[in-house]
C-alpha angles and dihedrals in degrees: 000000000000107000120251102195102134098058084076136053115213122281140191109211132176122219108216116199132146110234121170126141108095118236133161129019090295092062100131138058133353110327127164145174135203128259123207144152156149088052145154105031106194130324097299082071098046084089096041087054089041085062088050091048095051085045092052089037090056089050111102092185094064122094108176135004116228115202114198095201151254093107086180134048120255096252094044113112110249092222116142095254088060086058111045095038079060095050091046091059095040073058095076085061091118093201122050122296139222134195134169106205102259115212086255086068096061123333097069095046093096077077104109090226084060094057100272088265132172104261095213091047086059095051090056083046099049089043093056092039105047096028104050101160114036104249102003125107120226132233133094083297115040128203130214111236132167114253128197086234086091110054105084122260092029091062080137105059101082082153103077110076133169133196140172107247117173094332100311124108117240137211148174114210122189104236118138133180122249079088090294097304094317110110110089134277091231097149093073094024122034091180087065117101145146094267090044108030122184103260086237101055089048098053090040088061092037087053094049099037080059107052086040088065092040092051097045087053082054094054097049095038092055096045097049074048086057101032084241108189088225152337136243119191117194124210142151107239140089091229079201101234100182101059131080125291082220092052113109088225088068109046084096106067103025098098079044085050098045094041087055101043088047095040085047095042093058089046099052099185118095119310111187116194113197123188143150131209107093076069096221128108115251141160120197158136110233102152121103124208114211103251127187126282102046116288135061143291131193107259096244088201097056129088135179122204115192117199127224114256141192121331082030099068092178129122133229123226115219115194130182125190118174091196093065125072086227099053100168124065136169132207125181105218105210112215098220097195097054087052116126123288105055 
């Protein structure tokens, strides 16, 4: 998606929910992990990320890096060499990492300055090559996770993935932008549309939609199972809140969004989204719960956490301290040396 990030200044924003039951090995005290996304954007961002990667690296704080996709700009080519010279850097990540596929990954390559690929070839590339060992991050510390994988009928989805963090319950959700998957591959078809999709795009969507929902249903039910304190569900995309329901945009994330809002709905405790791909900071709460009578209400429970993205190469600290009502908190961590002007 085309960055935004001029419509917004910078903000720094705090994220005030009250998490307090313990789960996972990280139950007690302030712990917290690094967000990130949409970096780096070609080869003149490799050093600016470098220098992200030193500033995480020398925080002692920090216990695992998320990445919420697009490990590659729009206009990069998808060959092999791009991937793996991007996981090799995310490699120097000396605590575990974490990354959800982005639709630069793979659904964009039909672009045919992307190398005119087979979309669906790329994402069995980018699975093999990001996700190495089923259920296992990556990084110079791995961490054991549990994958859908193995859950059977999604054996292909490695990618999501779901851990215990400070009492909260974690997962990654395939979502990407590109409406989901359901703009056309145009790049390799002209004759594919909306009204007229490729049969393999669209059962490619429908498969992963699936196992999204399914997965989603696997996340709350096991943190209403732990008495988990909240949730946070990590995806790519921007799921485009604020536009209509109606909107072909946005036929691509409406089941994701209802599954969330009813799932959070029945929760109610904090449910944090976070997700990358509009490339501006942002903190909200966009979703709308249905309220009687008849109308809308914003979903109090519900919270959405934007990353920065290229040209901001900055990070976000995410802490989490069960011992605090406002468990949650969120610091952007500036890069001075990647500040305008270079």
């Amino acid at each position: 998606m085309t960055p935004n990030f001029l419509r917004r200044g910078l903000n720094i924003l705090l994220l005030s929910t009250c998490l307090a039951s313990p789960l996972g090995a990280f139950a007690a005290g302030s712990v917290s992990f690094a967000l990130i996304g949409d970096v780096p954007y070609g080869l003149t961002e490799e050093p600016q990320f470098d220098r992200v990667i030193q500033e995480i690296n020398s925080r002692r704080s920090v216990q695992f890096i998320l990445h919420s996709g697009d490990v590659k700009q729009g206009s990069e080519r998808c060959d092999d060499a791009v991937l793996q010279r991007r996981f090799d850097q995310f490699q120097k990540f000396q605590r575990p990492f974490i990354v959800t596929p982005g639709d630069n990954d793979w659904t964009d390559c039909h672009r045919a300055n992307n190398g005119s690929y087979l979309p669906t070839e790329r994402l069995a590339r980018f699975r093999q090559m990001f996700y190495p060992v089923t259920g296992q991050s990556t990084g110079v510390q791995p961490w054991q996770l549990v994958s859908q994988a193995s859950t059977p009928g999604f054996e292909t989805f490695v990618e999501n993935l779901r851990w215990s963090f400070g009492g909260v319950s974690m997962a990654t959700v395939h979502v990407v932008g590109s409406n989901n998957n359901l703009d056309p591959w145009s790049g390799i078809d002209p004759a594919d549309s909306f009204a007229n999709p490729r049969p393999d795009r669209l059962a490619e969507f429908q498969s992963r939609e699936a196992a999204a929902l399914a997965w989603i249903d696997t996340v709350f039910d096991q943190a209403v199972a732990a008495d988990s304190a909240g949730v946070l569900i990590a995806i790519q995309a921007n799921p485009l809140f604020e536009t209509s329901a109606s909107a072909q945009s946005r036929q691509g994330f409406n089941r994701f969004i209802d599954k969330v809002r009813a799932r959070t709905l029945a929760f109610r405790k904090p449910v944090l989204l976070t997700h990358g791909d509009s490339h501006y900071f942002r903190l909200d709460k966009p979703l709308t719960a249905p309220v009687v009578p008849a109308g809308a209400a914003m979903l109090e429970n519900f919270s959405r956490l934007e990353n920065f993205g290229s040209p901001s190469v900055h990070w976000l600290e995410v802490t989490v301290d069960a011992r605090d009502p406002n468990v949650f908190s969120v610091t952007p961590r500036i890069v001075r040396g990647n500040l305008y002007p270079r």
